[in-house]
C-alpha positions as CSV (number, residue, x, y, z in Angstrom):
1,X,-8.0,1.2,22.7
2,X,-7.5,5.1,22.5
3,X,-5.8,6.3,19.4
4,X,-7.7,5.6,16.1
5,X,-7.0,6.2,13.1
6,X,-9.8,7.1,10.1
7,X,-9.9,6.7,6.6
8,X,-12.9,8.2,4.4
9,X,-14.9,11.0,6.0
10,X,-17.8,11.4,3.5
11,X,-21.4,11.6,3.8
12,X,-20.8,8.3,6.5
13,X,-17.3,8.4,7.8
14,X,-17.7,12.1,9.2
15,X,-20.3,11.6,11.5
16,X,-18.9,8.5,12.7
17,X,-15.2,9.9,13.1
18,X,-17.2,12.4,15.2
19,X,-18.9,10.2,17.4
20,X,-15.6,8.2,18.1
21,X,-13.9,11.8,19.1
22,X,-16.9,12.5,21.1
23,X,-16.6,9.5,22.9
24,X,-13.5,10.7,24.2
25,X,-10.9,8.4,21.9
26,X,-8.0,10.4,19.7
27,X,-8.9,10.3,16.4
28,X,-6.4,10.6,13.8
29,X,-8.6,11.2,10.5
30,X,-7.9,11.2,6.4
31,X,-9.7,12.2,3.9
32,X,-8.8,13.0,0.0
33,X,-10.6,16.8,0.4
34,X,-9.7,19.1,3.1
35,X,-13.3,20.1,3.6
36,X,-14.4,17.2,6.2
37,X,-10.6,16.6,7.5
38,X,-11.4,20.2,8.3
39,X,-14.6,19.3,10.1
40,X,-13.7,17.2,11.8
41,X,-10.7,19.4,13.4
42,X,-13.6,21.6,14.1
43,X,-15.1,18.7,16.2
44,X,-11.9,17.6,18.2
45,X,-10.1,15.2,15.4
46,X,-6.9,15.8,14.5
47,X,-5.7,15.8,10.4
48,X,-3.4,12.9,9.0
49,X,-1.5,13.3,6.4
50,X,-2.1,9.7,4.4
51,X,-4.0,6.6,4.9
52,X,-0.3,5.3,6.0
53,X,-0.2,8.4,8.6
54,X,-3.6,7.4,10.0
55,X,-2.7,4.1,10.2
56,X,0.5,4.8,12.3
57,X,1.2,4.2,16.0
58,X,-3.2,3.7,16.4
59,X,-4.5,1.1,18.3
60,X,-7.6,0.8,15.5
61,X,-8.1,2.1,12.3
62,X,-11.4,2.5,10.6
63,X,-11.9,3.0,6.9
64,X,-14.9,4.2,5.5
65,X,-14.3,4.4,1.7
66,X,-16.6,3.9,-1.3
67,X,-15.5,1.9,-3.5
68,X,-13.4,-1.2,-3.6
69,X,-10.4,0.3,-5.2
70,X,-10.2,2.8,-3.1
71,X,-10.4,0.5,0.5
72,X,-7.3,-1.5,-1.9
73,X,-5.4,1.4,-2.3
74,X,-5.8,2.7,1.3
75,X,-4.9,-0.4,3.4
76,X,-2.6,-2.5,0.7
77,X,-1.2,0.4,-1.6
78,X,1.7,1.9,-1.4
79,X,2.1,4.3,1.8
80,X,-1.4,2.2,3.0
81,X,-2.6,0.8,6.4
82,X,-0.3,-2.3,6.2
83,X,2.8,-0.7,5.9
84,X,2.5,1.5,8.8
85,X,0.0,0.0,11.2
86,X,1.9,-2.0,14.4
87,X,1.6,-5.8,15.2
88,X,-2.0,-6.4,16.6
89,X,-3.8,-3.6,15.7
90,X,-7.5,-3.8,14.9
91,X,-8.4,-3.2,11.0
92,X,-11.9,-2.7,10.6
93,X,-13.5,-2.2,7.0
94,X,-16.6,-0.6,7.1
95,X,-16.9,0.2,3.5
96,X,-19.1,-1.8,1.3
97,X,-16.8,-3.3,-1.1
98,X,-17.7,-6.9,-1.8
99,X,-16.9,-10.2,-0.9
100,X,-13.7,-11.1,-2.7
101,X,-12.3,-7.6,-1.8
102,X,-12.8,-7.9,1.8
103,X,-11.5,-11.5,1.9
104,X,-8.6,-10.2,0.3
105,X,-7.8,-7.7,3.0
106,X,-8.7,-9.8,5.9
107,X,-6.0,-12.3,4.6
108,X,-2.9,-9.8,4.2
109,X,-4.0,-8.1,7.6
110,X,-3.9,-11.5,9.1
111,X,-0.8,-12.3,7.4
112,X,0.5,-9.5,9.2
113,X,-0.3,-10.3,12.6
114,X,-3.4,-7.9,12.9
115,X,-6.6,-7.9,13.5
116,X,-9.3,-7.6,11.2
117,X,-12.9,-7.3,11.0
118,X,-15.2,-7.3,8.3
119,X,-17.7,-4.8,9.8
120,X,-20.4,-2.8,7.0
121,X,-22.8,-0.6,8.2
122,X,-26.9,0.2,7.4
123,X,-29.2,2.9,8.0
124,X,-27.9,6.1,6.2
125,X,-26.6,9.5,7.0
126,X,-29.0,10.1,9.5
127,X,-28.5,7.1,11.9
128,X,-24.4,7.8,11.7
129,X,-25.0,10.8,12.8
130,X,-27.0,9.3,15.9
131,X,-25.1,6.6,16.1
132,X,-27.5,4.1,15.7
133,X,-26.1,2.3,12.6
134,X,-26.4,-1.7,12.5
135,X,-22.6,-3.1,12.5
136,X,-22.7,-6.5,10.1
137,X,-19.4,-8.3,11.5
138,X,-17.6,-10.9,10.1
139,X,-13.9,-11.7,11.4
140,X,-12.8,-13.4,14.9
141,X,-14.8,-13.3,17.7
142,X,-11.4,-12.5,19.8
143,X,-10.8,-9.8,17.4
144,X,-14.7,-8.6,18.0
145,X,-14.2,-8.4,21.6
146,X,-11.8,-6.2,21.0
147,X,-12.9,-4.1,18.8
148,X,-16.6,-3.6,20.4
149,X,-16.0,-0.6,22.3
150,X,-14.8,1.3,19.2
151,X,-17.8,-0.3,17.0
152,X,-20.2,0.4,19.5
153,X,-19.6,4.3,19.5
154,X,-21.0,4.3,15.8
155,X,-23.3,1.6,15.9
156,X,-26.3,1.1,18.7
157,X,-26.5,-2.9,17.1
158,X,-23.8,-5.3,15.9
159,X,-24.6,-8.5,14.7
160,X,-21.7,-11.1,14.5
161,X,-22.9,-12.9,11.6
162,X,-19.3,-15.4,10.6
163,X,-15.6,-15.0,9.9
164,X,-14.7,-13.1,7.0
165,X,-16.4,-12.5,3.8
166,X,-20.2,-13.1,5.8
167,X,-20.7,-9.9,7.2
168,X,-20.1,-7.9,3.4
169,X,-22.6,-10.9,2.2
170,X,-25.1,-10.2,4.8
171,X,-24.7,-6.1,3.9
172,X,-25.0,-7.1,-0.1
173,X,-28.7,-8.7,0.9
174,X,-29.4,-5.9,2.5
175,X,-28.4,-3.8,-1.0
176,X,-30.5,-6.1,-2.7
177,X,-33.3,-6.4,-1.1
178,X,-33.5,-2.8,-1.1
179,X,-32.9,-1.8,-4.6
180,X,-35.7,-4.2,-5.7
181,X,-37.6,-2.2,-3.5
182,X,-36.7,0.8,-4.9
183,X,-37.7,-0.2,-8.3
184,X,-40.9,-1.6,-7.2
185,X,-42.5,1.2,-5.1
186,X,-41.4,3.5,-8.1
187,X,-43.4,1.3,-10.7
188,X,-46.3,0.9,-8.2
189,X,-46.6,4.6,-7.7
190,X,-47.2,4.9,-11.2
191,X,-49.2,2.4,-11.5
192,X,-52.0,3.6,-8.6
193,X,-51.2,7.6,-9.4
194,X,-52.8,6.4,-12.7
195,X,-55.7,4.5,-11.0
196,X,-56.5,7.8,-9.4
197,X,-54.9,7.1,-6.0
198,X,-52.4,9.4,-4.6
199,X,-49.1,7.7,-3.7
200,X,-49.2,9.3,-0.3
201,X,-52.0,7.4,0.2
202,X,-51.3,4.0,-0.7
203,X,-48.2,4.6,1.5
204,X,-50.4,4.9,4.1
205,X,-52.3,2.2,3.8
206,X,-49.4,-0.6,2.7
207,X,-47.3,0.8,5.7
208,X,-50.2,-1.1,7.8
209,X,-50.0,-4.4,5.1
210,X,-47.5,-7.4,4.6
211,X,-45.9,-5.8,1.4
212,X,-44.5,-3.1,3.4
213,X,-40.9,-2.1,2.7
214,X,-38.2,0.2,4.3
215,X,-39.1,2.1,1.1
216,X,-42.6,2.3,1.7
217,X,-42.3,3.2,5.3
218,X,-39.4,5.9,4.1
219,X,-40.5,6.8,0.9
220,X,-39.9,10.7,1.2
221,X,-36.1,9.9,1.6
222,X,-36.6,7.1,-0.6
223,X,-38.0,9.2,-3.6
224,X,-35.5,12.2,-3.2
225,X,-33.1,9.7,-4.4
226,X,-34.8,9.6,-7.4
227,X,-36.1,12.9,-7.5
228,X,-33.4,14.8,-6.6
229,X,-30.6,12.5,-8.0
230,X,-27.3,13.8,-8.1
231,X,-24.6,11.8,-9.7
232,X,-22.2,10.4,-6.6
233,X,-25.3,10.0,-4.2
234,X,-27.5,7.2,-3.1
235,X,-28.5,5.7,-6.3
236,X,-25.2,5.2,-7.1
237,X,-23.8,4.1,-4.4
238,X,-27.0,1.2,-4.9
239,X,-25.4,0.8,-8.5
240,X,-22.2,-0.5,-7.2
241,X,-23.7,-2.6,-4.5
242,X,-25.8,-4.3,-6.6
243,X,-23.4,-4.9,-9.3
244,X,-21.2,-5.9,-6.2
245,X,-24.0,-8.5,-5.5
246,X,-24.3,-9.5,-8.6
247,X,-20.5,-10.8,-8.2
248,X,-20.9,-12.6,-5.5
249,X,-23.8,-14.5,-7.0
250,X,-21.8,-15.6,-10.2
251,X,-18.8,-16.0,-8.1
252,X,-20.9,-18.6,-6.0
253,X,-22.8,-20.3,-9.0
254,X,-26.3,-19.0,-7.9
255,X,-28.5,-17.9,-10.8
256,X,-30.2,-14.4,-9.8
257,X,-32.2,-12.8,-12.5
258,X,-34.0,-10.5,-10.4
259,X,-31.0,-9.3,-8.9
260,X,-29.5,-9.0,-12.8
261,X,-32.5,-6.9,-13.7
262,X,-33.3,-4.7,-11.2
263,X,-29.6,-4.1,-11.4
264,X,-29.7,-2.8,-15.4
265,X,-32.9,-0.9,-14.7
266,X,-31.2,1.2,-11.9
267,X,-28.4,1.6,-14.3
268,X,-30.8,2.8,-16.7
269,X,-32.6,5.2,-14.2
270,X,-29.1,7.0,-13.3
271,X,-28.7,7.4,-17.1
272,X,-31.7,8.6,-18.3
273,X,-31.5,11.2,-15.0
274,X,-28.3,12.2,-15.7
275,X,-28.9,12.8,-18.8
C-alpha cells in the first residue's frame, strides 16, 4: 500500500494524515476548509479536490469525519468514495458514527468488491499527534492484515474486536463510560470543594484508590472541557456519541437509564454554557 487517500483533517485527521506522510506513504488529503488541506501541504500531503478525488486511483482511504452524515455523504454520496475508489481497495472509517451507520457502509463497500474496516480511534488530540491512538477494529481479519501497516502509523495499539458493527460498539463503551465520568467527577468536585477539600487534592488521593477514572487521572484536560467549552469541541463531540449510544441501546432492546441521563444532563451543560 502507498497512495492513500484522506477524508476529514480536523482536530484528529491532521495529525494522523501527517503521520501517514511521515511514514513515507503519498497522501492524497480532503478537507471542507482550506486551512488543514493547507497544513498538511506544508507537511508533505498533497490537496484533493473531493472525497471522490481522494478516493481515486489509492490503494486505502481513511476518513476521519465527525458526524454520521457526513462519513454518508463522503463515501456513499454523490461524487463519494464508492464511486471512484478501484476494486479491492481498503476503506477504513475511523469516524465515530454509530453502529447502524457503519454497518451500512461496510455492506455497500463490500458490495463493491472492497475492503472495509470498521476502525474508531481513543485517546485525543494529543496521542494522534504521537501516534499512539488505540485502533478499535471491526471488519475481516484478511482485510486487517492488510490494512495494518497503514493503521499502525496512527495507532501504537489495535485491537481486533469482531466483524463489522463491534469495533464502533466497543468505541460507544468507551463514550459512555467516559461521559458518566465526566458528570460524576464534576458533581463530586462540588461536593468535596464544599466540604472544604480542594479538588486538586482529592484528585490526588482517588488517583491512588479503586474509583479512579481517566477523568480523575486527567482532570486538567478533562475540566477545560467544561471550563473552557467552546461550541464544536469535546463536549460535543461526547453529545453525539452518547446520543449515538443511546441508539444502539434501543436499537438492541437494552434498557440504559444511566446512559439516558447522563446523556440529557450533558445536553443540559452545553446549553446552559452556551448560553
Amino acid at each position: 500500500m502507498q497512495r492513500v487517500g484522506f477524508i476529514g483533517l480536523g482536530e484528529m485527521g491532521l495529525p494522523m494524515a501527517r503521520n501517514v506522510c511521515a511514514r513515507g506513504f503519498e497522501v492524497y488529503g480532503y478537507d471542507i476548509r482550506s486551512e488543514p488541506q493547507q497544513a498538511l501541504r506544508e507537511t508533505g500531503g498533497r490537496i484533493a479536490a473531493s472525497a471522490g478525488d481522494a478516493a481515486r486511483d489509492a490503494d486505502g482511504v481513511i476518513v476521519m469525519v465527525r458526524t454520521p452524515a457526513q462519513a454518508e455523504e463522503v463515501v456513499l454520496g454523490a461524487g463519494g468514495v464508492l464511486e471512484h475508489v478501484r476494486p479491492g481497495t481498503m476503506v477504513a472509517v475511523m469516524s465515530t458514527i454509530g453502529v447502524a451507520c457503519m454497518r451500512r457502509l461496510g455492506a455497500a463497500a463490500r458490495a463493491r468488491g472492497l475492503r472495509f474496516l470498521d476502525a474508531p480511534v481513543s485517546g485525543g488530540r494529543a496521542r494522534a499527534e504521537a501516534a499512539t491512538l488505540t485502533v478499535i477494529v471491526g471488519g475481516d481479519a484478511e482485510d486487517l492484515a492488510y490494512g495494518r501497516p497503514l493503521l499502525e502509523v496512527m495507532g501504537s495499539r489495535l485491537a481486533h474486536v469482531g466483524d463489522i458493527g463491534a469495533g464502533t460498539a466497543v468505541k460507544m463503551a468507551n463514550q459512555v463510560i467516559l461521559t458518566v465520568s465526566l458528570i460524576a467527577a464534576r458533581e463530586v468536585a462540588a461536593i468535596v470543594e464544599a466540604a472544604g477539600v480542594p479538588a486538586t487534592t482529592a484528585w490526588d488521593v482517588l488517583r491512588t484508590c479503586t474509583g479512579t477514572t481517566w477523568v480523575v487521572e486527567n482532570w486538567p484536560t478533562a475540566s477545560a472541557w467544561i471550563e473552557r467549552y467552546e461550541p464544536g469541541t469535546a463536549l460535543d463531540i461526547l453529545v453525539k456519541d452518547s446520543g449515538l449510544a443511546l441508539d444502539l441501546a434501543r436499537e438492541e432492546g437494552v434498557p440504559a437509564p444511566m446512559l439516558g441521563l447522563t446523556s440529557q444532563l450533558l445536553v443540559g451543560l452545553t446549553h446552559e454554557l452556551a448560553a
